[in-house]
C-alpha positions as CSV (number, residue, x, y, z in Angstrom):
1,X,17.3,-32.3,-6.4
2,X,16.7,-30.4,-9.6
3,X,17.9,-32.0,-12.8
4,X,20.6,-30.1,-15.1
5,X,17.7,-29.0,-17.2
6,X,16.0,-27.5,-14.2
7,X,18.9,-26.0,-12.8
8,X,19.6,-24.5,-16.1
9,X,16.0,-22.7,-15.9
10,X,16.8,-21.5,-13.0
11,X,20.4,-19.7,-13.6
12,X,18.4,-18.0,-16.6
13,X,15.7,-16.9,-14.6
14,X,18.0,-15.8,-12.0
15,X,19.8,-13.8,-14.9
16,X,17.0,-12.4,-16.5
17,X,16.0,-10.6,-13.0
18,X,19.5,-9.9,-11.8
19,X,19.0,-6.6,-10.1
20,X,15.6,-7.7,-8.7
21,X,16.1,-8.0,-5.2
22,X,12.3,-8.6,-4.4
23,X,12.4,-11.2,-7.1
24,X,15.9,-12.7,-5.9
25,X,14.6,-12.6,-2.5
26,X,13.4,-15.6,-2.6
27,X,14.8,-17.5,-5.7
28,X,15.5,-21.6,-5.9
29,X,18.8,-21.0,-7.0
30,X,19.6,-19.4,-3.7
31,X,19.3,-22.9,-2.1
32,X,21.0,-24.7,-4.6
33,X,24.6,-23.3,-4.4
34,X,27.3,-24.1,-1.7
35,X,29.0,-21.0,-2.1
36,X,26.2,-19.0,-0.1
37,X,26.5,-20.0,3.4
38,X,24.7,-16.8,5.2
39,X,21.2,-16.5,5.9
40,X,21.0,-12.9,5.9
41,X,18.3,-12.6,2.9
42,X,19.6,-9.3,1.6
43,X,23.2,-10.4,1.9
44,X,22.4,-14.0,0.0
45,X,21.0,-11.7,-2.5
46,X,24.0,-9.8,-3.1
47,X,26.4,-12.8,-2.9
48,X,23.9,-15.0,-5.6
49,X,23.9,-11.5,-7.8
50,X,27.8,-11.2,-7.5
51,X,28.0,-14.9,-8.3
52,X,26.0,-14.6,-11.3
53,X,28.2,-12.2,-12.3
54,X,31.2,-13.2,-12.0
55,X,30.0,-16.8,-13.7
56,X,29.3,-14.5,-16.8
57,X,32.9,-12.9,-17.1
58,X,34.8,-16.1,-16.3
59,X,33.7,-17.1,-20.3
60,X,35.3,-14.3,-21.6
61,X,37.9,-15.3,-23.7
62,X,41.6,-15.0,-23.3
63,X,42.5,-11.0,-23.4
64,X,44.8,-11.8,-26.6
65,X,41.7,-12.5,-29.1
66,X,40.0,-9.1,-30.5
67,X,36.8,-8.2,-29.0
68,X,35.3,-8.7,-32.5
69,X,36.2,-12.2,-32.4
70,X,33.2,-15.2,-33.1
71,X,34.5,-16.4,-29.4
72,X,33.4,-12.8,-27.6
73,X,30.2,-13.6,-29.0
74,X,28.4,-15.7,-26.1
75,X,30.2,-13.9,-23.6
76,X,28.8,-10.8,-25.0
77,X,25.6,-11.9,-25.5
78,X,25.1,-12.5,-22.0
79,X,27.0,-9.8,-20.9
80,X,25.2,-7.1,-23.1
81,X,21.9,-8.9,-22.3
82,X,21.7,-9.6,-18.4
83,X,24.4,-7.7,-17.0
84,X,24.0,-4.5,-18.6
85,X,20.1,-5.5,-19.1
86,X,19.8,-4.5,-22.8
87,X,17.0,-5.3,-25.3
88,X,17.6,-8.1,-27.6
89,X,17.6,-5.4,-30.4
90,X,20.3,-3.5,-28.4
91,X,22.7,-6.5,-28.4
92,X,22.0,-7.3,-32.3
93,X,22.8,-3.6,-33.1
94,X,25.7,-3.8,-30.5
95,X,27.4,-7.2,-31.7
96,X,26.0,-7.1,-35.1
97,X,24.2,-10.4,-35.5
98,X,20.8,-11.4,-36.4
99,X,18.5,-12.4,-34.1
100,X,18.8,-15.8,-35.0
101,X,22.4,-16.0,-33.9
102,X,21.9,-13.8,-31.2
103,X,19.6,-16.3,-29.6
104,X,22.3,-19.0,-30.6
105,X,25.1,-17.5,-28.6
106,X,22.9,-16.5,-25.8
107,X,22.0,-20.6,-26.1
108,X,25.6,-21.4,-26.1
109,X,26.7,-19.1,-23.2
110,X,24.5,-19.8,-21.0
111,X,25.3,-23.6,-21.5
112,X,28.6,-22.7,-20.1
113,X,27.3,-20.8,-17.2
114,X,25.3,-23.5,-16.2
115,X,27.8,-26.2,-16.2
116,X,30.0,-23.7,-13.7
117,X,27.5,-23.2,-11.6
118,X,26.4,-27.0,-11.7
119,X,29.5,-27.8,-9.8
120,X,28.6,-25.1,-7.0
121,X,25.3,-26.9,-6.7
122,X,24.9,-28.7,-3.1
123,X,24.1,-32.1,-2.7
124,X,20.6,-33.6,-1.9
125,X,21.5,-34.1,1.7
126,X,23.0,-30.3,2.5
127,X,19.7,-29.2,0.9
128,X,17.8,-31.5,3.7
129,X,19.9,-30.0,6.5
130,X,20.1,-26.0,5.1
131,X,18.4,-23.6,7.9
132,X,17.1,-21.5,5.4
133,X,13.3,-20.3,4.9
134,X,11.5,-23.2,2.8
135,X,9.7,-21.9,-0.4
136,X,6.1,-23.2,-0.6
137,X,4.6,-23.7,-3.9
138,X,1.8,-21.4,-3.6
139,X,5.0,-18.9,-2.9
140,X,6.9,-20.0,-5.7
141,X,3.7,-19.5,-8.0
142,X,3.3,-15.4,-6.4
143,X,6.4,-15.2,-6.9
144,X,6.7,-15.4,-10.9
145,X,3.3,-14.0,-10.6
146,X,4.7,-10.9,-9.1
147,X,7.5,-10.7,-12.0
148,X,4.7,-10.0,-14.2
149,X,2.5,-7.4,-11.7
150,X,2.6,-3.8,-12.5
151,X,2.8,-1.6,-9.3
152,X,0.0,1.1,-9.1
153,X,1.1,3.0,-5.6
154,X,-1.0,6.1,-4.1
155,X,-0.7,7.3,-0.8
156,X,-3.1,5.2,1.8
157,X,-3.4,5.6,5.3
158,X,-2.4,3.0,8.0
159,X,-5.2,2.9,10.3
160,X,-7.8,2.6,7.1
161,X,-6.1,-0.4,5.5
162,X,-5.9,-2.3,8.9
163,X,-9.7,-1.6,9.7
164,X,-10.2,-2.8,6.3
165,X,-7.9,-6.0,6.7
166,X,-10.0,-6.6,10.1
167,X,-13.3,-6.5,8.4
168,X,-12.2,-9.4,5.5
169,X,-10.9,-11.4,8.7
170,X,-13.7,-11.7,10.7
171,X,-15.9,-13.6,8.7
172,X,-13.0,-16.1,9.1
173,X,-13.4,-16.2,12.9
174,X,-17.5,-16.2,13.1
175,X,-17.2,-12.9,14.3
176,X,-15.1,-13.9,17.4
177,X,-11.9,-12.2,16.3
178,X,-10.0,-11.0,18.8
179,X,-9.5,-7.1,19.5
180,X,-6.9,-5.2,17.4
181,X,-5.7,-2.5,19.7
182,X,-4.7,0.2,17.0
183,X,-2.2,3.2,18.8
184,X,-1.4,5.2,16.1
185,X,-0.5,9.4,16.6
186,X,-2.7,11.7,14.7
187,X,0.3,13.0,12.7
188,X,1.0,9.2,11.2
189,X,1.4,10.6,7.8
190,X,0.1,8.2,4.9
191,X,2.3,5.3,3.5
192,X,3.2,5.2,-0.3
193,X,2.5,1.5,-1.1
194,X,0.3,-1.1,-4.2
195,X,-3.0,-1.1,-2.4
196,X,-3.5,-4.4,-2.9
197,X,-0.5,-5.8,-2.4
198,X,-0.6,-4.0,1.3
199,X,-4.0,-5.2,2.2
200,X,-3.3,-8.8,0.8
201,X,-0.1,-8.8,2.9
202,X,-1.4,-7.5,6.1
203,X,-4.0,-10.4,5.5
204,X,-1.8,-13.2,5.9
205,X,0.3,-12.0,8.6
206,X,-2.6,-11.0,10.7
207,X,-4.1,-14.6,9.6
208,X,-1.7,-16.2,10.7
209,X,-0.6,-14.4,13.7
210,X,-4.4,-14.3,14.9
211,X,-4.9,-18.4,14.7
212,X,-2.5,-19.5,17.2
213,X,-2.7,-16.5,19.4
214,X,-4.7,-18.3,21.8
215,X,-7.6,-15.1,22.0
216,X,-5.2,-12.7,23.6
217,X,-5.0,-9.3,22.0
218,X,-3.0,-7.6,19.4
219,X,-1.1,-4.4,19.6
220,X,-0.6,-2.4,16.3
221,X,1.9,0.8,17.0
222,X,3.0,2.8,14.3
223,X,6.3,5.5,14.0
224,X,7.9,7.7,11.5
225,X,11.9,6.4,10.9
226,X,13.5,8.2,8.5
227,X,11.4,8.2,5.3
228,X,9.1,5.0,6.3
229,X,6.4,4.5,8.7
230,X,7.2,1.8,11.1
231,X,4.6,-0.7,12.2
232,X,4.6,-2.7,15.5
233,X,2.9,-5.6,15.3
234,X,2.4,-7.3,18.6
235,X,-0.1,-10.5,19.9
236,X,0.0,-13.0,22.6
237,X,2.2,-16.3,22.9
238,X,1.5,-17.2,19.4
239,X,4.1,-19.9,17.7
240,X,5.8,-18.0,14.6
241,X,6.3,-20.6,11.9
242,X,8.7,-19.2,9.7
243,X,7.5,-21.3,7.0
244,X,4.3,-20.4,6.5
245,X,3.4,-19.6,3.3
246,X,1.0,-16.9,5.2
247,X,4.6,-15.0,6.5
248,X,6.2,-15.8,2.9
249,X,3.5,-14.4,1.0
250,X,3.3,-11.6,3.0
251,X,7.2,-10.8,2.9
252,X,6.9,-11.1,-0.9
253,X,4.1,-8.5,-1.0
254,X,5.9,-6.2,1.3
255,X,9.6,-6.3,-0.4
256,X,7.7,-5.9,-3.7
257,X,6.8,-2.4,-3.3
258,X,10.0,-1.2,-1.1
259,X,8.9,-2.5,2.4
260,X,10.6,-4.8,5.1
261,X,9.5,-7.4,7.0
262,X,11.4,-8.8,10.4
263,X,9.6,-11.1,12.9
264,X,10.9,-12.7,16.1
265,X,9.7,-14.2,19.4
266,X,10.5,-11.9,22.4
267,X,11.8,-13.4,25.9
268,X,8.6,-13.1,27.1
269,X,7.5,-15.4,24.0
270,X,5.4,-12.9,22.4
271,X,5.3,-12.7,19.2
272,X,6.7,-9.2,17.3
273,X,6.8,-7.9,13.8
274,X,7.6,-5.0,12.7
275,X,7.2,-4.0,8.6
276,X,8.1,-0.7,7.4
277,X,6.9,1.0,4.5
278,X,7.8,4.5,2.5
279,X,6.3,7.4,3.4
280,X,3.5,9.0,1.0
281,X,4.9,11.7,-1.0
282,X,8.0,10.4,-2.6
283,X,10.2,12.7,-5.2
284,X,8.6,12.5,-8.0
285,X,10.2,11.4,-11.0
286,X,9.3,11.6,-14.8
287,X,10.8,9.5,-17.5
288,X,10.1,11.2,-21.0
289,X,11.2,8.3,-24.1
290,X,9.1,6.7,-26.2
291,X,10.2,3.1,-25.6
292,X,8.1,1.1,-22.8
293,X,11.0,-1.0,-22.3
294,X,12.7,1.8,-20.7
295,X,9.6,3.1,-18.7
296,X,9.4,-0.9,-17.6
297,X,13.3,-1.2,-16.7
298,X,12.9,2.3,-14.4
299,X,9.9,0.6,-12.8
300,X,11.6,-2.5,-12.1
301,X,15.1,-1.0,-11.3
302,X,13.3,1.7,-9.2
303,X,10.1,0.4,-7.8
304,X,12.3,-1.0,-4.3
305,X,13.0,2.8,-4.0
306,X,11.1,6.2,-2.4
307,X,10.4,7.4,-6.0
308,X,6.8,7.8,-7.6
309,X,7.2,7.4,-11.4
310,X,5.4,9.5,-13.8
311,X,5.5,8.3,-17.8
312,X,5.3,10.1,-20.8
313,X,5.9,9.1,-24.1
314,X,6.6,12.0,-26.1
315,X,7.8,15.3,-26.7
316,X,4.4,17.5,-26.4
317,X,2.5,15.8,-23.8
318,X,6.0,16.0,-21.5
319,X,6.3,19.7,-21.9
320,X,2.7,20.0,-21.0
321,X,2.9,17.4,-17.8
322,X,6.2,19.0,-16.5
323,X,4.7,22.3,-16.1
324,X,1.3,21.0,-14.5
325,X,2.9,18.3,-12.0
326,X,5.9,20.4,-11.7
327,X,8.4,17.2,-10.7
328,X,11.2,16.8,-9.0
329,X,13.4,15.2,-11.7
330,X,13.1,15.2,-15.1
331,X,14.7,11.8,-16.9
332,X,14.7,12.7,-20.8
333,X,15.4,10.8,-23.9
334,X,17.2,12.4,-27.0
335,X,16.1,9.9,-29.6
336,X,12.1,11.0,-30.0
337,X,9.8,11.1,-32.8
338,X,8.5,14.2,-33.8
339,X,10.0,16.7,-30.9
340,X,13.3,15.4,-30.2
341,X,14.6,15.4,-26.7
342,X,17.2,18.4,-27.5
343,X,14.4,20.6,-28.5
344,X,12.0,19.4,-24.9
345,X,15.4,20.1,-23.2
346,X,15.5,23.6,-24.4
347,X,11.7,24.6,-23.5
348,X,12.1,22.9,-20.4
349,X,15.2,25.3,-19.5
350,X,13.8,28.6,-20.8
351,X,10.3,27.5,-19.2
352,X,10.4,29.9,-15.9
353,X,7.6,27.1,-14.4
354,X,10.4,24.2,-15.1
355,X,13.4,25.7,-15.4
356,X,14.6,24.6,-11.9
357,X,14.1,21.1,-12.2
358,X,16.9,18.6,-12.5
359,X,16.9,17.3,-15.8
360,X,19.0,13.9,-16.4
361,X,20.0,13.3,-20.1
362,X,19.6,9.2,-20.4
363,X,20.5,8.6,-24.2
364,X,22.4,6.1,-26.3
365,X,23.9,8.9,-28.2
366,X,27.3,9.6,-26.4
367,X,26.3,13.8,-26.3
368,X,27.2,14.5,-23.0
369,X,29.0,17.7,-23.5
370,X,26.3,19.1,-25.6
371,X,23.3,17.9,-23.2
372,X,25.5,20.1,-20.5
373,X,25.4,23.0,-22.3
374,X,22.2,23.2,-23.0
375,X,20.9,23.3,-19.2
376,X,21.0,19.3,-18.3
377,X,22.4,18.8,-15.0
378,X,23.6,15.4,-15.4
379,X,24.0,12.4,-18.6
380,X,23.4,8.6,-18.6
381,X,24.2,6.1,-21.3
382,X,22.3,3.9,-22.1
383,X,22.2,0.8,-21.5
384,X,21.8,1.5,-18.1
385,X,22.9,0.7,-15.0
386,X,21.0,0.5,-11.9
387,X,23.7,1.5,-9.7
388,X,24.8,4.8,-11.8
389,X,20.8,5.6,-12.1
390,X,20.4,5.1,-8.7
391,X,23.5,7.6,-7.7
392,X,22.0,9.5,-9.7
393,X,19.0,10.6,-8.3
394,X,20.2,10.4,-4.7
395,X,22.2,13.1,-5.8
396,X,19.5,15.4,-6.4
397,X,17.5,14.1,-3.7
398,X,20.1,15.7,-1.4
399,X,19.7,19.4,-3.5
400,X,16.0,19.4,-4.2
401,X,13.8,18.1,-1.6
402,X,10.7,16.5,-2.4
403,X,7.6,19.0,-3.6
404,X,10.6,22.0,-4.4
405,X,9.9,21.7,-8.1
406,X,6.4,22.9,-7.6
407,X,7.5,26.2,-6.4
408,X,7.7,28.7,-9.7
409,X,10.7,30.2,-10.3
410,X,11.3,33.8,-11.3
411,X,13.4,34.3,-13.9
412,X,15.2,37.0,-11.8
413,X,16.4,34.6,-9.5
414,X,18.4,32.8,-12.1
């Protein structure tokens, strides 16, 4: 049973990666609260998120106080901060403090989070009977490892990464490893997935599949659905141990880059799993601002998503990149050294080779109307929010489909 020290760790690390759904996945917290009964992981995840949440805007105080009151100031703190995942030099300019204080309230609100959710907390023996997936400590070590990882994705295809997984197995079975019967169609197109990540992943689940599968063989089937490629992963009367670190690891790995993994023992008592993964060519996105925090929040916000993520981080080497990769959207900054997003705006839009391509506006400057009027076809504020980003781009997902943009556009047609 954690100590209220502990506990209080864990509600800020559960805060500071609130809309990370890999990262949430799997967090202590989730076993530590009464309030979420379901073991659906993706629905605990939404429940623990909406918790959090709603934690934070039970300390704001009563609506007769102004909002520029010394009492707002730890409930906006934490709201500016986790909820609407600003900077810490965002919420000093927003509230006005110094630093100092900022991390003072920050201190003093999420004191009174933690004592709410201390009375959610279960007791030591509903933690010894909860049906939920154990976390082992080699997972709970990936796991604020992977907080820190940096995807690289490329396009890879399926067949090579499980011929290379089979060839690091085998020294681990003196060469007596059973057959993997690959059946995958020529047109399998390649997946978009962290290289490493994949290989490591596919390691642990064949690893673990392949030690208790009693030397009969294993099936690998593969599918386009939808946008993903669909794996089939099929051995013999193998025991699934759900908590295996091998199967946790590997699920970590997977939802880390956008994947899924689901296992289950058929009637038959054979062993299934099935992961899917995106598709290779993704829409390609490029973020044009000069602050890494921003490139780092679209990676983090983005990365469970079918986008590939170009960065640039100002206004030249943007003009020069949109014309050669041509992409699919375009999200620009106003507030840039040197060449200022207004004027990249404008070249973009009189640029025949770009002028088709979406451009989002994603500013703190509230210019909407004039970002419009100069050829952008939609306007975030920052802060942002994942959801509104996300909406976002689906939206010219559904106009522009992916590879469009690299199609040159004659200025006749406009």
């Amino acid at each position: 049973m954690a100590t209220k020290a502990e506990f209080r760790k864990l509600v800020k690390d559960a805060l500071e990666h609130l809309y990370d759904t890999a990262y949430l996945a799997t967090h202590p917290l989730l076993r530590q609260l009464t309030v979420i009964a379901t073991t659906n992981r993706l629905t605990r995840v939404q429940e623990l998120r909406s918790i959090l949440k709603e934690v934070v805007e039970s300390i704001r105080p009563q609506s007769t106080l102004p909002a520029t009151a010394p009492e707002y100031r730890s409930y906006l703190a934490l709201y500016y901060r986790y909820v609407q995942g600003m900077s810490m030099g965002q919420v000093e300019n927003e509230l006005g403090i110094s630093l100092r204080q900022l991390q003072r309230e920050l201190y003093k609100g999420l004191d009174a989070v933690t004592a709410l959710l201390w009375e959610m907390r279960v007791s030591a023996p509903q933690q010894v009977m909860e049906q939920t997936m154990p976390e082992s400590v080699e997972t709970q070590v990936l796991h604020n490892e992977m907080a820190q990882w940096k995807l690289v994705r490329e396009a890879a295809d399926v067949h090579t990464l499980f011929e290379e997984v089979a060839s690091m197995l085998k020294p681990l079975f003196n060469e007596q490893m059973p057959d993997l019967h690959m059946q995958f169609p020529d047109s399998l197109p390649p997946v978009f997935v962290d290289t490493t990540l994949i290989r490591q992943a596919l390691f642990h689940l064949l690893r673990d599949l392949l030690q208790d599968n009693k030397g009969d063989k294993v099936s690998l089937q593969a599918q386009i659905r939808d946008s993903q490629v669909e794996i089939n992963i099929q051995g013999g009367k193998a025991v699934l141990n759900p908590s295996s670190s091998d199967l946790q690891i590997a699920q970590l790995f997977i939802q880390r880059q956008g994947g899924t993994l689901a296992t289950e023992i058929t009637e038959d008592q054979q062993t299934t799993m099935v992961i899917n993964l995106p598709q290779a060519n993704p829409p390609k996105v490029l973020v044009i601002d000069d602050n890494e925090a921003i490139h780092q929040l679209f990676e983090r916000y983005l990365a469970p998503h079918f986008y590939e993520l170009l960065h640039v981080y100002d206004g030249l080497t943007a003009l020069q990149m949109a014309a050669e990769v041509r992409p699919d959207i375009i999200i620009l900054d106003v507030m840039m050294p040197a060449v200022d997003g207004w004027q990249v705006l404008r070249n973009l839009v009189e640029n025949p080779v770009t002028m088709r391509i979406p451009i989002i506006i994603c500013s703190v400057l509230k210019e909407a109307e004039l970002a419009f009027s100069l050829g952008a076809r939609a306007y975030i504020k920052k802060p942002v929010d994942r959801m509104e980003l996300l909406a976002t781009l689906a939206q010219f997902q559904e106009t522009v489909a992916p590879g469009e943009a690299d199609q040159p556009s004659n200025p006749s047609d406009s």
